[in-house]
BALOBA-1460 file (C-alpha; in Angstrom, 3 decimals):
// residues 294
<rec num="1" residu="x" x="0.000" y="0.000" z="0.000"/>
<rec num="2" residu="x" x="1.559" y="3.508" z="-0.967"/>
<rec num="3" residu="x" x="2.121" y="5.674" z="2.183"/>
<rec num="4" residu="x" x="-0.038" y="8.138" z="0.379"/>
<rec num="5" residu="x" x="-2.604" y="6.105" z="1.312"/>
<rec num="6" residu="x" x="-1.850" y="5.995" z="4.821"/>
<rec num="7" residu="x" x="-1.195" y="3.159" z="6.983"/>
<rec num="8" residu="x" x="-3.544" y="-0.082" z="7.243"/>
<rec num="9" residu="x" x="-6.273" y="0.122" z="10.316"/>
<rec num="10" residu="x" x="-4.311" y="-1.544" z="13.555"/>
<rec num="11" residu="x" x="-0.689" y="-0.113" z="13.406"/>
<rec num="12" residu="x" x="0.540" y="1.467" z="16.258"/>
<rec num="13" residu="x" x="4.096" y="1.054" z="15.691"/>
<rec num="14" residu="x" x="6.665" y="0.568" z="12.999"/>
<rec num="15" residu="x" x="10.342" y="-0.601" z="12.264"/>
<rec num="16" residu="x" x="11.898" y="0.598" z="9.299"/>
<rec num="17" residu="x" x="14.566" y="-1.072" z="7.894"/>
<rec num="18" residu="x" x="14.965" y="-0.442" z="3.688"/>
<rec num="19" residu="x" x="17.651" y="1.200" z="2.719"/>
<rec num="20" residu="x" x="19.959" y="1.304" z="-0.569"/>
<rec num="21" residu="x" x="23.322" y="0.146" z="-0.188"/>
<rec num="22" residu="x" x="25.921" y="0.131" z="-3.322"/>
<rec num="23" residu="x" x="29.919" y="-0.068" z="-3.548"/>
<rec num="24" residu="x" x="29.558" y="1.265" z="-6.806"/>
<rec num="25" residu="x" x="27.067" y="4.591" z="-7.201"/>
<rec num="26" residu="x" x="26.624" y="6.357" z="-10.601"/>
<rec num="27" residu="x" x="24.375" y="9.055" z="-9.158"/>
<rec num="28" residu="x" x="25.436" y="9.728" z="-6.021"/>
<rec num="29" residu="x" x="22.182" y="11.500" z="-4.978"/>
<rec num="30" residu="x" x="20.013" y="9.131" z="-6.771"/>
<rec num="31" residu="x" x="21.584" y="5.949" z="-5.946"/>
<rec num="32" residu="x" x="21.822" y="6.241" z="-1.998"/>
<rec num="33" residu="x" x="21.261" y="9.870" z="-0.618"/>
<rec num="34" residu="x" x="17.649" y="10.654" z="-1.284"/>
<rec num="35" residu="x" x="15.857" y="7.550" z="-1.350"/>
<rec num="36" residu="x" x="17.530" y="6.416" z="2.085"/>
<rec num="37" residu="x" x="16.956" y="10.209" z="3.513"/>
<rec num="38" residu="x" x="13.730" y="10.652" z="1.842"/>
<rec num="39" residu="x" x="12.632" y="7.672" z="2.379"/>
<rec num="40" residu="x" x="12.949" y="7.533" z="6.405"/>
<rec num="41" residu="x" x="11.251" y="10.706" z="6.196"/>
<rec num="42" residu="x" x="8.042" y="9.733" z="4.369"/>
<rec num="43" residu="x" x="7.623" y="6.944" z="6.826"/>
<rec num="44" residu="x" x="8.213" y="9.227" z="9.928"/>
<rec num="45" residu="x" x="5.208" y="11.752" z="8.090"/>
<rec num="46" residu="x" x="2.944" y="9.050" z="6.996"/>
<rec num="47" residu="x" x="3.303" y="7.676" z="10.792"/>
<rec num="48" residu="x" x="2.348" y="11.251" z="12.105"/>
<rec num="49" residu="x" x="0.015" y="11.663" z="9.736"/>
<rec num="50" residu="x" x="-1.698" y="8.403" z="11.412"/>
<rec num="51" residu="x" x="-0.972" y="8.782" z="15.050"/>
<rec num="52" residu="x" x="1.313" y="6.375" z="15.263"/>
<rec num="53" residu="x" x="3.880" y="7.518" z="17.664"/>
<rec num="54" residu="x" x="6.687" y="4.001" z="18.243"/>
<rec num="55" residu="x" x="9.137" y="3.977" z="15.514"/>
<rec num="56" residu="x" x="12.417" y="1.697" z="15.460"/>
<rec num="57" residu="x" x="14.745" y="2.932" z="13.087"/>
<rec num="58" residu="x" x="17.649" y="0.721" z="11.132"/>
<rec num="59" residu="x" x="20.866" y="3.133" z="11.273"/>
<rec num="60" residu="x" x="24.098" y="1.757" z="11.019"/>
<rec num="61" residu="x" x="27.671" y="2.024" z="12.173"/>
<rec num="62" residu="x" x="28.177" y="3.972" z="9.193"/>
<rec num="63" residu="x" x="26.220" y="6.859" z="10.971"/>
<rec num="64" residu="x" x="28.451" y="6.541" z="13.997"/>
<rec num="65" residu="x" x="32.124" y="5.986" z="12.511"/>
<rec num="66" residu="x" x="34.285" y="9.219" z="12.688"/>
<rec num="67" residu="x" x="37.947" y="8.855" z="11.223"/>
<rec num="68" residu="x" x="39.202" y="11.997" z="14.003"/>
<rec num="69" residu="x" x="38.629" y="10.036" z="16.933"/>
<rec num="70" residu="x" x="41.345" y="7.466" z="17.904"/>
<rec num="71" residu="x" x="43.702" y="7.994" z="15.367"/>
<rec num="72" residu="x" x="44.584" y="5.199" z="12.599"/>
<rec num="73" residu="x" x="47.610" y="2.714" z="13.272"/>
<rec num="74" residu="x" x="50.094" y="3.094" z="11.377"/>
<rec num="75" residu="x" x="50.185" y="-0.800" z="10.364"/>
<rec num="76" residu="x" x="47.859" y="0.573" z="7.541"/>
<rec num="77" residu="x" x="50.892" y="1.888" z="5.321"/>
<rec num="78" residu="x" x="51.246" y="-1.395" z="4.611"/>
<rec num="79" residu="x" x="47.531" y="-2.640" z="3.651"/>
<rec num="80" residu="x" x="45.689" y="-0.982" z="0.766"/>
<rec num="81" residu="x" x="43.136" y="0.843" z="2.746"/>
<rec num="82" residu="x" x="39.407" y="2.370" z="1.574"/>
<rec num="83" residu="x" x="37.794" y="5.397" z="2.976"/>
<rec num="84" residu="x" x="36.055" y="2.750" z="5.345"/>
<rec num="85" residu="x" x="37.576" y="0.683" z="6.568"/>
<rec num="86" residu="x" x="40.282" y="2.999" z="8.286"/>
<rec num="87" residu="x" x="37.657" y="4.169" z="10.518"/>
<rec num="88" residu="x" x="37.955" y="1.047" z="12.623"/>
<rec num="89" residu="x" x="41.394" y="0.303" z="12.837"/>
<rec num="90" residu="x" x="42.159" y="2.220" z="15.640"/>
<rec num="91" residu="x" x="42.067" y="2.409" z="19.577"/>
<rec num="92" residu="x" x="38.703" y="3.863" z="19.921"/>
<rec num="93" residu="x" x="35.381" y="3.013" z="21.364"/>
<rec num="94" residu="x" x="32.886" y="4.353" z="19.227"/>
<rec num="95" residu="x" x="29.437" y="5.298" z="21.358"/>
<rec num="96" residu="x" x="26.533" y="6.953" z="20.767"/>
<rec num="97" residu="x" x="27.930" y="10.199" z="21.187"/>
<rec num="98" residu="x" x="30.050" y="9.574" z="17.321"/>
<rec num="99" residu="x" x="28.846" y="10.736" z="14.231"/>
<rec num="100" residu="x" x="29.749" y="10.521" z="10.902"/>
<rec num="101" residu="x" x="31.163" y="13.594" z="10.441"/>
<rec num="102" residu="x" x="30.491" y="13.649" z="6.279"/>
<rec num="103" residu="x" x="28.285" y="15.999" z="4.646"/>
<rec num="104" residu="x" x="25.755" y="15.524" z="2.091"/>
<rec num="105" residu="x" x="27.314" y="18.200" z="-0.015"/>
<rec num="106" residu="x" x="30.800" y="15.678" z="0.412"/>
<rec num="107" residu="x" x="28.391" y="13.216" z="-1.229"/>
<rec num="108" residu="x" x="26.570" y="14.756" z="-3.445"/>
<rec num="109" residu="x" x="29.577" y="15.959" z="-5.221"/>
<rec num="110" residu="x" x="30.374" y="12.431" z="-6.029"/>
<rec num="111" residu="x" x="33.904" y="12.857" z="-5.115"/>
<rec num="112" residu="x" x="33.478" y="9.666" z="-2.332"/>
<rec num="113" residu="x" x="33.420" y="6.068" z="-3.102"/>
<rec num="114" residu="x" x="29.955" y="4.288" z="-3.002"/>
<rec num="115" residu="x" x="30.679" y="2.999" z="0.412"/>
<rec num="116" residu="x" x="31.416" y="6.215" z="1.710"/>
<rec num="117" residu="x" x="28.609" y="7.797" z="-0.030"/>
<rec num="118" residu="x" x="26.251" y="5.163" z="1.366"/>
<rec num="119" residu="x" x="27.847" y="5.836" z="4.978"/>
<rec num="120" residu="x" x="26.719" y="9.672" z="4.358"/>
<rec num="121" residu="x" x="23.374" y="7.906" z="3.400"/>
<rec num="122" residu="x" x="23.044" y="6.687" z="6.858"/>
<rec num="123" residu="x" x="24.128" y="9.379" z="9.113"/>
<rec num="124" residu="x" x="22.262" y="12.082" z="7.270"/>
<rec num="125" residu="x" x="18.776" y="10.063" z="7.357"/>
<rec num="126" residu="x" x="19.255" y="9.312" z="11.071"/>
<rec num="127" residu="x" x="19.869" y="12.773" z="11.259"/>
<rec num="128" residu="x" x="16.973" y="13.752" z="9.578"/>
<rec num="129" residu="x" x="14.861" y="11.201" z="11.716"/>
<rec num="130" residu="x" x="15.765" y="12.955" z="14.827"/>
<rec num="131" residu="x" x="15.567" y="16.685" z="13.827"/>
<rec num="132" residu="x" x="11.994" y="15.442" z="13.216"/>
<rec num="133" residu="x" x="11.289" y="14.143" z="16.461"/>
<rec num="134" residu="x" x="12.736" y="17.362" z="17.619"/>
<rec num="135" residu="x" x="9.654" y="19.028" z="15.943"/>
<rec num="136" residu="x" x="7.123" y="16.316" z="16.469"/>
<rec num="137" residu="x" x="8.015" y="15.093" z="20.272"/>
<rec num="138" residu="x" x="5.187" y="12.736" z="20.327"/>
<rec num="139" residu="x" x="7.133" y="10.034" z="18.568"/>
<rec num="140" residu="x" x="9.122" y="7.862" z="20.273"/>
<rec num="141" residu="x" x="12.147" y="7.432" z="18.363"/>
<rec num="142" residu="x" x="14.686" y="4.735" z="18.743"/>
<rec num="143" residu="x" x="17.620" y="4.070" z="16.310"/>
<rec num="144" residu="x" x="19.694" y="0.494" z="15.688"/>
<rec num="145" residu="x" x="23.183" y="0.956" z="14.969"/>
<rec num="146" residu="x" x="24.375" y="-2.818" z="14.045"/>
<rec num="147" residu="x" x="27.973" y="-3.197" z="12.827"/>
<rec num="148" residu="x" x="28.883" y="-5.493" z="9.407"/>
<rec num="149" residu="x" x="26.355" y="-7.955" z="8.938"/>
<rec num="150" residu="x" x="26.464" y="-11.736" z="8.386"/>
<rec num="151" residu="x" x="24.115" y="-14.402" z="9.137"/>
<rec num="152" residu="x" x="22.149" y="-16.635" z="7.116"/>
<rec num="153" residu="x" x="20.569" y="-14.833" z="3.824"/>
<rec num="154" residu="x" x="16.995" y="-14.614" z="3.325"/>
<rec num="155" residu="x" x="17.348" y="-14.975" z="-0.503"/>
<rec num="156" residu="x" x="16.796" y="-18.633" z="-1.802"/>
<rec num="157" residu="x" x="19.357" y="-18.503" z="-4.461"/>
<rec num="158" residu="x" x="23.159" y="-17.270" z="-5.055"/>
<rec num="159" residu="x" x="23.046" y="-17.066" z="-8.656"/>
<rec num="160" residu="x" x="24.344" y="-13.921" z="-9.652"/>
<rec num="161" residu="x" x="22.356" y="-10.652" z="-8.596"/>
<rec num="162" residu="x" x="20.468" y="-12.907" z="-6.198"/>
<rec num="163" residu="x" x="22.253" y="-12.086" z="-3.022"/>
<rec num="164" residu="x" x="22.393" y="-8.519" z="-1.592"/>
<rec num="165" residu="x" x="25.706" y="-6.675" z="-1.498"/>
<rec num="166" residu="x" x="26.794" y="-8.123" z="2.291"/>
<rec num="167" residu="x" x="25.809" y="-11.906" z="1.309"/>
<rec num="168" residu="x" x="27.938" y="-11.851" z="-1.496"/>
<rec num="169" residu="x" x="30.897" y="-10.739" z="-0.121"/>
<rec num="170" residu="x" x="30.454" y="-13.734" z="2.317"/>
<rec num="171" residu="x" x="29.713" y="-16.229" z="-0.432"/>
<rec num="172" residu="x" x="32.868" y="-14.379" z="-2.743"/>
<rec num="173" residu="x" x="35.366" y="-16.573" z="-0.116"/>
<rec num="174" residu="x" x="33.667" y="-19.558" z="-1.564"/>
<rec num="175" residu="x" x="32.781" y="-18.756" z="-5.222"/>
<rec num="176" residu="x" x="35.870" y="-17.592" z="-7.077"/>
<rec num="177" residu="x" x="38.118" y="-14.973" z="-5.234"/>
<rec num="178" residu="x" x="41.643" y="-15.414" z="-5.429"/>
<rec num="179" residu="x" x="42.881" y="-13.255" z="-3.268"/>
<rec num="180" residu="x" x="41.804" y="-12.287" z="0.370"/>
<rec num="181" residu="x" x="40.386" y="-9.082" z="0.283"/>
<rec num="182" residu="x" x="40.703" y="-6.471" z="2.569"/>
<rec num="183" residu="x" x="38.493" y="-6.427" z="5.433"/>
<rec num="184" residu="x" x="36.404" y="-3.233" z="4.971"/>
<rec num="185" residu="x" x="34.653" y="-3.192" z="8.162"/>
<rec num="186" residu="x" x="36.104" y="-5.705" z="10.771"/>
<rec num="187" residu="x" x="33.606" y="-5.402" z="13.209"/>
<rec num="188" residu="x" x="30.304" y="-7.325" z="12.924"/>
<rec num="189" residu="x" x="27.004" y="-8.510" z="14.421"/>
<rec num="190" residu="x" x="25.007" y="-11.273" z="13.048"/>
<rec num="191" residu="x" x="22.318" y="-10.307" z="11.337"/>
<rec num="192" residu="x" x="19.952" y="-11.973" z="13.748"/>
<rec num="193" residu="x" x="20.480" y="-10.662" z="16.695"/>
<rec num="194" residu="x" x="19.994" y="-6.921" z="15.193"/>
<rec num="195" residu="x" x="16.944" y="-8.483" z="13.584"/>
<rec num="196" residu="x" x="16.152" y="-9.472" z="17.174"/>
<rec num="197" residu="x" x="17.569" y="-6.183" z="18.986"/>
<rec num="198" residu="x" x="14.668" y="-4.237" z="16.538"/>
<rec num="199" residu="x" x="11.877" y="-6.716" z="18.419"/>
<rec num="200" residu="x" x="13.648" y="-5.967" z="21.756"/>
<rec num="201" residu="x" x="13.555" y="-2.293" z="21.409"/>
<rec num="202" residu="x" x="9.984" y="-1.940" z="20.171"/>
<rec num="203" residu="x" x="8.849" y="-3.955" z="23.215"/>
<rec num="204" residu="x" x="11.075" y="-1.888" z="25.735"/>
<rec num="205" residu="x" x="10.585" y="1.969" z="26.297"/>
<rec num="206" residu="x" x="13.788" y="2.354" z="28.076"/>
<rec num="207" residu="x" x="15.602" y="2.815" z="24.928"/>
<rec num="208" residu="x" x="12.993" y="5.496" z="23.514"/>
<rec num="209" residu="x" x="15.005" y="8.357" z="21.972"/>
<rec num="210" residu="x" x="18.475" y="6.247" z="22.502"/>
<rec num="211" residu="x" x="20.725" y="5.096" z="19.965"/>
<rec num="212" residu="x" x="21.048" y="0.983" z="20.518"/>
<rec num="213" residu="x" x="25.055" y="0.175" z="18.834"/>
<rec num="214" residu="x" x="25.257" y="-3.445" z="17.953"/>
<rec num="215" residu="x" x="28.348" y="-5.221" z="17.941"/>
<rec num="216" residu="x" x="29.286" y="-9.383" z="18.509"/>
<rec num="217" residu="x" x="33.336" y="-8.500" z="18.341"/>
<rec num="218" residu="x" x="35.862" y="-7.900" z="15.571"/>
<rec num="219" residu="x" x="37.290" y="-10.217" z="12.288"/>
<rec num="220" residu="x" x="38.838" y="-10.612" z="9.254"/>
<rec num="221" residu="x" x="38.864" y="-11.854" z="6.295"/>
<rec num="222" residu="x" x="41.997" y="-13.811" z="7.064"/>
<rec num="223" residu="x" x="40.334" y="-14.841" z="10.193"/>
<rec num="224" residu="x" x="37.187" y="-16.027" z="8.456"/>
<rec num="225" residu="x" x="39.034" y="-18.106" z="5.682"/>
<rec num="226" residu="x" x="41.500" y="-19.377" z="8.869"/>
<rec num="227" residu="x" x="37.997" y="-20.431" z="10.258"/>
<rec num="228" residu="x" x="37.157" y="-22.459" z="7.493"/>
<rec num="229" residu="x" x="40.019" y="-24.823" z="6.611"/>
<rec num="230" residu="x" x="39.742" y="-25.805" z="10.285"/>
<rec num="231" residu="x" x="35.782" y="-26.328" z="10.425"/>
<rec num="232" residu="x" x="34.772" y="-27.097" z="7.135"/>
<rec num="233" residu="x" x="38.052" y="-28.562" z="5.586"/>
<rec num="234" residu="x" x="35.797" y="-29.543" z="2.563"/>
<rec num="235" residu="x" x="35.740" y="-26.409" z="1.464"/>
<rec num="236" residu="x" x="39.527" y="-25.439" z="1.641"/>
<rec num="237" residu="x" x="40.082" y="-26.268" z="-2.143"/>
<rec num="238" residu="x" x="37.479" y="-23.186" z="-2.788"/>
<rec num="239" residu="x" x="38.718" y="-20.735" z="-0.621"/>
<rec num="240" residu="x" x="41.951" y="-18.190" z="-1.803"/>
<rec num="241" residu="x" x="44.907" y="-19.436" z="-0.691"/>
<rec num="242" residu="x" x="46.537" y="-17.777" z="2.683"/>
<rec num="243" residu="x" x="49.876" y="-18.680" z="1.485"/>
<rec num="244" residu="x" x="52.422" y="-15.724" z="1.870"/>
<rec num="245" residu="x" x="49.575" y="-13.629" z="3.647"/>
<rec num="246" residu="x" x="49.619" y="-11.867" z="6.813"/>
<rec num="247" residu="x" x="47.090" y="-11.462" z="8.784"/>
<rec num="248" residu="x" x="45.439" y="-7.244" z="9.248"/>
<rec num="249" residu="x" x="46.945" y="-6.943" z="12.861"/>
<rec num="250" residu="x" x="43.885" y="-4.072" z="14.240"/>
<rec num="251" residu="x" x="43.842" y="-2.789" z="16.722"/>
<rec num="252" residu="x" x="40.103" y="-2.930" z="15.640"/>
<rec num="253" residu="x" x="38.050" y="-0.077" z="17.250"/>
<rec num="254" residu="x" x="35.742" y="-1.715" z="20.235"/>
<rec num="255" residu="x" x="31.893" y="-0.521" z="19.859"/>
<rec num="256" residu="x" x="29.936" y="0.559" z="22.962"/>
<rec num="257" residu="x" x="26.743" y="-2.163" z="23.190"/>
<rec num="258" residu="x" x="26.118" y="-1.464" z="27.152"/>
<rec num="259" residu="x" x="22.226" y="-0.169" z="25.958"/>
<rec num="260" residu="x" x="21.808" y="-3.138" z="24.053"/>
<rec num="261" residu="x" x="23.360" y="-5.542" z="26.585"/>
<rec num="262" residu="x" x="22.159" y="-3.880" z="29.929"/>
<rec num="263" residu="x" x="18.801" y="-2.453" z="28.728"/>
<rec num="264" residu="x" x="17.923" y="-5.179" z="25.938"/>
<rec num="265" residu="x" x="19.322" y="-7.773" z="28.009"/>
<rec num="266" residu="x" x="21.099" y="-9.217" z="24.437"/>
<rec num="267" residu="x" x="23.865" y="-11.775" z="24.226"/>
<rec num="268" residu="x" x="25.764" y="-11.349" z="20.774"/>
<rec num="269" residu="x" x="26.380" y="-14.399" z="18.702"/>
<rec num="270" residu="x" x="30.272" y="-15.582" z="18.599"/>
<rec num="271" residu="x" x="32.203" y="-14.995" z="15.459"/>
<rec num="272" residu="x" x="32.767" y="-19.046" z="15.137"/>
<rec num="273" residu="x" x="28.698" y="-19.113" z="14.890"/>
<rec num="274" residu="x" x="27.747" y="-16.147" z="12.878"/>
<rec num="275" residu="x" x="30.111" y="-16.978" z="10.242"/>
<rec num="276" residu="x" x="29.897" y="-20.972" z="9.743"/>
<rec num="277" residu="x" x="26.169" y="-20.370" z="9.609"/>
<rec num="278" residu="x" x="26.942" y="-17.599" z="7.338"/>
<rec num="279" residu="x" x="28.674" y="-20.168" z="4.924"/>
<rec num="280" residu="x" x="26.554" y="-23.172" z="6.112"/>
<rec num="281" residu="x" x="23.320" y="-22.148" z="4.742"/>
<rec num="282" residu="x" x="25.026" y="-20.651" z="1.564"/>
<rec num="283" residu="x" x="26.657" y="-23.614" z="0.703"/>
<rec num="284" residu="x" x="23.071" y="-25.581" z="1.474"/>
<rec num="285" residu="x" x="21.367" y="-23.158" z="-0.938"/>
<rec num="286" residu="x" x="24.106" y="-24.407" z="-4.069"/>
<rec num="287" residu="x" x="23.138" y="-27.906" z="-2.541"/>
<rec num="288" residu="x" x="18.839" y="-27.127" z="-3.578"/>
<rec num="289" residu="x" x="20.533" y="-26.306" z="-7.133"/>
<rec num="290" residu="x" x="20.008" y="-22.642" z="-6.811"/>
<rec num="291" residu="x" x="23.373" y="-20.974" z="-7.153"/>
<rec num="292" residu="x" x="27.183" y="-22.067" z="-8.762"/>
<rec num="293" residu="x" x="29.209" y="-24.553" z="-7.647"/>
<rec num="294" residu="x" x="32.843" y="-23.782" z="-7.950"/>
């Protein structure tokens, strides 16, 4: 139903999760900016425009990351690094208190790389979601903040185009990359326990008008592949080779979760589980004959 039509009878609160994400962006402002800005917006409206006051927002860690706080180690000479990923290798905590301190203008211009222009996306629309609470105080605003996300995919098939951006660099380690790529944001949470922090937070008014961070610890890329030929040895002959390769030392910036842990209550799955489940049930979707077999 188009939210020019309003909302269906019985809603009385509302998580909102959509949002474009792209590591390649032709039109910057197209692409990423104003549907993920615009688009939080004309659900925050349409809500007020109902009465309907609870809203869980999906942010991201994108919205939080700031490169000036913590300094970057200077390890990172040596690894290729993208306008990302340097903003969490470093001794920081990040908290609720960071922002993202790029503009839209920054973005707009089209001088920053997709994922920088979709971590612009993020900040600015939780932004936006806020200033309007400012100006509409009856709604009860709370924003998610997960870290990189893996967990089992939704999609049923890994054919190409199937998976969304995050899948597929999980099911690249298994599917045809040579090399080990560098780890662009080596912090995670599995996808679901911020699926399950959204539930939590609807449910709980102690988090109303708080920012919830999400984080289940740090990895790489190295680490993941490491993982692999020790768990699932069967599918060492598929995975790039870690001959001759170092693994990305950190230190990896820690995340504050202590509103997600204390207030929530939530217990983060382990990196061992996230990602063998991650490659478990991509590896079982190839198996129903829905994706390549390398």
């Amino acid at each position: 139903m188009p939210l020019s039509h309003g909302y269906p009878p019985g809603v009385d609160a509302i998580i909102h999760v959509a949002s474009p994400v792209a590591g390649v962006v032709k039109d910057p402002k197209k692409d990423l900016l104003d549907p993920a800005i615009e688009g939080t917006l004309n659900i925050l409206k349409a809500a007020h425009k109902a009465g309907i006051t609870r809203i869980v927002l999906t942010s991201s860690i994108a919205a939080v990351a700031d490169p000036t706080k913590g300094g970057e180690t200077a390890h990172r000479q040596s690894f290729k690094c993208s306008c990302i990923s340097h903003r969490f290798v470093r001794d920081y905590t990040y908290t609720a208190a960071d922002w993202n301190p790029l503009t839209y203008e920054m973005a707009s211009s089209g001088t920053l790389p997709g994922l920088g222009t979709y971590a612009v996306s993020k900040s600015v629309a939780e932004k936006s979601a806020w200033d309007f609470v400012k100006e509409h105080p009856e709604i009860k605003l709370t924003a998610i903040n997960p870290t990189m996300l893996p967990g089992p995919p939704v999609q049923s098939s890994a054919s190409e185009g199937a998976l969304n951006d995050t899948s597929q660099m999980w099911y690249s380690l298994i599917s045809g990359t040579t090399d080990v790529p560098e780890t662009a944001v080596p912090i995670f949470v599995d996808v679901r326990d911020a699926a399950r922090a959204h539930v939590l937070a609807l449910k709980n008014d102690a988090v109303i008008g708080e920012r919830v961070l999400l984080n289940g610890g740090s990895y790489t890329y190295y680490q993941i592949i490491k993982l692999l030929e020790q768990k699932r040895p069967e599918l060492t002959s598929r995975l790039p080779s870690l001959e001759g390769v170092e693994d990305e030392p950190g230190p990896f910036a820690r995340v504050d979760t202590a509103i997600a842990q204390k207030t929530l209550g939530m217990q983060f799955l382990s990196f061992e589980e996230s990602f063998l489940d991650t490659i478990d049930s991509l590896v079982a979707i190839e198996n129903a004959g829905k994706g390549p077999r390398m």
